[in-house]
C-alpha positions in Angstrom: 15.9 1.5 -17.4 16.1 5.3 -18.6 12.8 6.0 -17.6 9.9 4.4 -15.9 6.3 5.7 -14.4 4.4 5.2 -11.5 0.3 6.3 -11.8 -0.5 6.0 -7.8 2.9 6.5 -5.7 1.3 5.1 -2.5 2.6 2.0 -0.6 3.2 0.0 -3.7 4.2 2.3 -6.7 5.9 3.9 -3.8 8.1 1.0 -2.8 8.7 -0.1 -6.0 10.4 3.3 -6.8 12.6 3.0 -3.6 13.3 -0.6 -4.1 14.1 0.3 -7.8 16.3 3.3 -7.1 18.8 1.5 -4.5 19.1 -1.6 -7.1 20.2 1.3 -9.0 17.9 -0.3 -12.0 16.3 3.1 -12.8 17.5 6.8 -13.9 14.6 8.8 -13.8 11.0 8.0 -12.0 8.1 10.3 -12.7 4.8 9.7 -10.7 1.4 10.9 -11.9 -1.8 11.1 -9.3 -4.6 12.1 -8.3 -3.6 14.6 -5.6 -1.0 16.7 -5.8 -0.2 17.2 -2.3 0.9 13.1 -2.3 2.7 13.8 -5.5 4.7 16.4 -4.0 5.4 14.9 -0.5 6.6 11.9 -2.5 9.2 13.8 -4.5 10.1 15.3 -1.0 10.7 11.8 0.3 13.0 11.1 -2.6 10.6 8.6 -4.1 9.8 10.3 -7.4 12.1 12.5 -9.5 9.2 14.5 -11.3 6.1 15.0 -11.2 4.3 14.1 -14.4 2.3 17.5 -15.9 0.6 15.1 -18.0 0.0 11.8 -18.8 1.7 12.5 -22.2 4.8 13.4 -20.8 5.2 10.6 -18.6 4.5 8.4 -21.0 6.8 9.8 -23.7 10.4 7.6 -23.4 9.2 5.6 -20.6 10.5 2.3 -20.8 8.2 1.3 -18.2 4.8 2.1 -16.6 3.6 0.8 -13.3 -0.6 1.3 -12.9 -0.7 1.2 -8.5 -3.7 2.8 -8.0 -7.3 0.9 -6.9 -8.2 -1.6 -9.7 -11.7 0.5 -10.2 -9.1 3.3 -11.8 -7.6 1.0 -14.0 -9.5 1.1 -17.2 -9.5 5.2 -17.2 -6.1 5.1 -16.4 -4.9 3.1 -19.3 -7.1 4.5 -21.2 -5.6 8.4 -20.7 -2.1 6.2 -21.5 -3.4 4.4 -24.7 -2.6 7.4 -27.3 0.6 8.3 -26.0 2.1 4.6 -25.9 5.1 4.0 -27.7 6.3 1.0 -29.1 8.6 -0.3 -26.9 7.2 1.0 -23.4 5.8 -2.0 -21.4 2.7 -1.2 -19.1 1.7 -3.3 -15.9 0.0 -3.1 -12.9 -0.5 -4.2 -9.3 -4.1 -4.7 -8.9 -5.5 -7.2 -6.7 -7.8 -8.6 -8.9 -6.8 -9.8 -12.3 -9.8 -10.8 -14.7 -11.7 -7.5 -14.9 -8.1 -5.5 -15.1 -7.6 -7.7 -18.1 -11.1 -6.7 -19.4 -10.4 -3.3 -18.8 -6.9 -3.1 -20.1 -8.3 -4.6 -23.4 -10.7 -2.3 -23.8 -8.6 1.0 -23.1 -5.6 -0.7 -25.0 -7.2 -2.3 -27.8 -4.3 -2.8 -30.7 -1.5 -2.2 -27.9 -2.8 -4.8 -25.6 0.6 -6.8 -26.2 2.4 -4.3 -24.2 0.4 -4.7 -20.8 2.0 -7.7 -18.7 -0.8 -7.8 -16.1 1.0 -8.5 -12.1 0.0 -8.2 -8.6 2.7 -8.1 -5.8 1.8 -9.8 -2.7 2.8 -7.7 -0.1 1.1 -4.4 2.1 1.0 -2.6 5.2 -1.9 -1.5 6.5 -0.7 2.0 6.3 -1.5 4.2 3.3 -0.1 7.2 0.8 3.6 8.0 0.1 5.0 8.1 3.6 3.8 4.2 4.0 6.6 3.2 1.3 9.2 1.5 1.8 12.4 0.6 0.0 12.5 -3.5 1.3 8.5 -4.4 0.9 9.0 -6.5 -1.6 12.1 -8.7 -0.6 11.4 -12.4 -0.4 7.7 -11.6 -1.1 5.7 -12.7 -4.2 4.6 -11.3 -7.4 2.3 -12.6 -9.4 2.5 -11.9 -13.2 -0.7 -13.2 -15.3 0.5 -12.9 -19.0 -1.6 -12.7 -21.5 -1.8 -14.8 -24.9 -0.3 -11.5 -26.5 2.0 -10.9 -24.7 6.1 -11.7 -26.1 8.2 -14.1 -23.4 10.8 -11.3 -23.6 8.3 -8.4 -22.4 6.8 -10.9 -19.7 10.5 -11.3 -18.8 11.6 -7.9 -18.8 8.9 -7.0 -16.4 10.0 -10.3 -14.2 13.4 -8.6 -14.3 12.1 -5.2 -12.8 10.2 -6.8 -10.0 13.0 -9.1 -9.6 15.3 -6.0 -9.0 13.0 -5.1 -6.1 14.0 -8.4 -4.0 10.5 -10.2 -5.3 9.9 -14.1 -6.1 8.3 -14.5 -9.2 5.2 -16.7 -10.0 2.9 -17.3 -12.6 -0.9 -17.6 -13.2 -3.9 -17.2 -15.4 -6.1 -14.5 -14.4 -8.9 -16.7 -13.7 -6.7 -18.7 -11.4 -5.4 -15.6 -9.6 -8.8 -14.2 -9.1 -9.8 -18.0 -7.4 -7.0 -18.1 -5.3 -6.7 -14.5 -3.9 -10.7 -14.5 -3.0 -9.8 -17.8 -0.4 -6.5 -16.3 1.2 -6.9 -12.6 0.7 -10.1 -10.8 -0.2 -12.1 -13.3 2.4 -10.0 -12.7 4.9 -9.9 -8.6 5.0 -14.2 -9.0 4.2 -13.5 -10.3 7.7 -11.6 -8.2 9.4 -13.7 -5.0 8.2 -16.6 -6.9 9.4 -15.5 -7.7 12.7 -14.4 -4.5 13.8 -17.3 -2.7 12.0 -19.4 -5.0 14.2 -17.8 -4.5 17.3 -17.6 -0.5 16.9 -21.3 -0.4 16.3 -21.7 -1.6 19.5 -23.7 0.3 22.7 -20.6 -0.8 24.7 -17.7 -0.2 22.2 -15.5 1.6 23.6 -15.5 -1.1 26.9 -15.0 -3.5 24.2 -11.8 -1.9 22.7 -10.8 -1.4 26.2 -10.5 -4.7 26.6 -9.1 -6.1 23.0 -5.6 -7.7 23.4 -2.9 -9.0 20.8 -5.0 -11.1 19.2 -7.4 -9.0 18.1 -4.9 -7.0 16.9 -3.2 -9.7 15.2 -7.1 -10.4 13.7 -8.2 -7.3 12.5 -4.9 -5.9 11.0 -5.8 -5.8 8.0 -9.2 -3.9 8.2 -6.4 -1.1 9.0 -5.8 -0.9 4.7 -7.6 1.6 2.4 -11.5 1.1 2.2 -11.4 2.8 -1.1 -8.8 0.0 -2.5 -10.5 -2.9 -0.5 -14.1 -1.9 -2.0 -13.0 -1.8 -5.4 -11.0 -5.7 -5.1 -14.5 -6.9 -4.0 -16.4 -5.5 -6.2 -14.2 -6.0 -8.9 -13.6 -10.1 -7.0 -17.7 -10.3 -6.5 -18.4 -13.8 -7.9 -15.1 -15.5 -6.6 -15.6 -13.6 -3.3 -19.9 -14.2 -2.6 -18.6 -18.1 -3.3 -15.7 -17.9 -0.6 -18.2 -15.6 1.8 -20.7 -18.6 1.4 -18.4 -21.4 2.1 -17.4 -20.0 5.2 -21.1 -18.9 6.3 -21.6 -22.6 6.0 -18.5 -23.4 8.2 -19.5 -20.8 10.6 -23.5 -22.6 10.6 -21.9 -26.3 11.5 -19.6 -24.6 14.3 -22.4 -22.8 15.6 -24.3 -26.3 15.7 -21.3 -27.3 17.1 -21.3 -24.9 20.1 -25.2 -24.9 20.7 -25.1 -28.7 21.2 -21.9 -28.1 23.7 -20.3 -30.5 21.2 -16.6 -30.3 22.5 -15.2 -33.0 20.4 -16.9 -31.7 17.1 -15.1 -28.3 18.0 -11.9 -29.7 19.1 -11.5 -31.6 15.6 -12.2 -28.7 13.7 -10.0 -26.5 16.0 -7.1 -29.3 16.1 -7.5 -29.7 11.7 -6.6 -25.8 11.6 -3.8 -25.4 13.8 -2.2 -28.4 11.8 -2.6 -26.8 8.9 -2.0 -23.8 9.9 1.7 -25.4 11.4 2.7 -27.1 8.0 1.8 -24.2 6.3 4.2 -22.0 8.5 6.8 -24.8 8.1 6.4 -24.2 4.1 7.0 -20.4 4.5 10.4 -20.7 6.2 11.7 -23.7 4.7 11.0 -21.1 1.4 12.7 -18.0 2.9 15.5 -20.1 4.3 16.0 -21.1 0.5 15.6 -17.8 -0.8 18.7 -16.4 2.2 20.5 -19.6 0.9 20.3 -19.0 -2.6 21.3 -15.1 -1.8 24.4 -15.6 0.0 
């Protein structure tokens, strides 16, 4: 690629630059923001080559656009792009949700809707802004492309291709489907997280309490570490997927309290034992699938 550009050069647009630069897929990267300060401390780091003056300008000959910035931005975003698209220039993003970013993108794309490929990479760090990038994030992780019923098998593959450039694993599903599965093993779990420690720090005796927290809350709460701004906007954006994950596990959390208030140790144990099973096999799955993927490198 000549050209490509990168609205939000945080963690993600960030590392998809660096990752894009050493596969030496891409001449030129311009970024575009919201604060200039990031967008300059990001061309100091080597991750952008320019800094876009406007969005005209880094659309113009770009033969790819990457939209990495909180999924609440999206629609107002591609809608500043929208009269500057050319054919030819493929848009996509990495928003956590998919559903309303297809909303949105047809309703700031309209006629041009055929060049947005929507896509969410499944990888993060808890840290944020253009000094959290880095140029490997993406090896052996996934990326989820949702294409759309516009969308031409060559431009869904030529957006596979970039990703694919970056070390990534490429899957496939409907936005609906995306939206169903990331409210179970992603948004639920970082509700969580932010809740906990929220909980904990509200507390007369916090700071005992932090005193006191170990590994595994660390290991816990990790993730309530990532940017509220981003995290807000995925589950607002996730609500009704989300409040029906949130109330299936309220539920869980009622029978184990039963559980515990009738000092029913074998009720506990069974529900304790089903999870680390699962929680093994699943394990088993993830390195049998990056021993594969370090196979199928070599």
């Amino acid at each position: 690629m000549k050209k490509i550009s990168i609205f939000g050069v945080g963690l993600i647009g960030g590392s998809f630059a660096l990752a894009l630069k050493k596969a030496g897929a891409v001449a030129h990267i311009v970024g575009v923001g919201r604060s200039v300060a990031s967008l300059e401390r990001a061309k100091e780091l080597g991750i952008i080559d320019q800094i876009g003056s406007s969005v005209a300008e880094a659309v113009d000959g770009a033969d790819l656009i990457l939209v990495a910035a909180p999924v609440a931005q999206t629609e107002q975003i591609l809608a500043s792009i929208a009269p500057h698209l050319q054919p030819g220039t493929l848009v996509t993003d990495a928003g956590s949700t998919k559903s309303d970013v297809v909303t949105a993108a047809r309703k700031a794309l309209g006629g041009k809707i055929a060049q947005f490929v929507p896509g969410h990479p499944i990888a993060g760090r808890e840290q944020n802004g253009p000094e959290a990038a880095i140029v490997d994030l993406y090896i052996g992780k996934k990326v989820v492309l949702a294409p759309l019923p516009e969308n031409a098998a060559e431009d869904v593959a030529r957006v596979a291709s970039a990703w694919q450039r970056c070390g990534a694993i490429i899957h496939q599903l409907t936005p609906q489907e995306h939206d169903r599965v990331f409210a179970a093993v992603s948004h639920l779990p970082h509700l969580l997280a932010y809740a906990l420690v929220d909980d904990i720090a509200k507390k007369p005796h916090a700071d005992l309490l932090f005193q006191y927290a170990a590994s595994g809350f660390r290991d816990f709460t990790r993730i309530a570490g990532s940017s509220p701004e981003m995290w807000r906007d995925i589950s607002l954006a996730n609500q009704p997927a989300l409040l029906g994950e949130l109330d299936a596990y309220m539920a869980q959390l009622a029978q184990l309290r039963s559980m515990l208030a009738e000092a029913n140790g074998a009720a506990l144990e069974a529900v304790y034992a089903n999870a680390q099973r699962a929680r093994h096999n699943w394990i088993c799955t993830i390195e049998a699938a990056e021993q594969q993927n370090r196979q199928g490198g070599d």
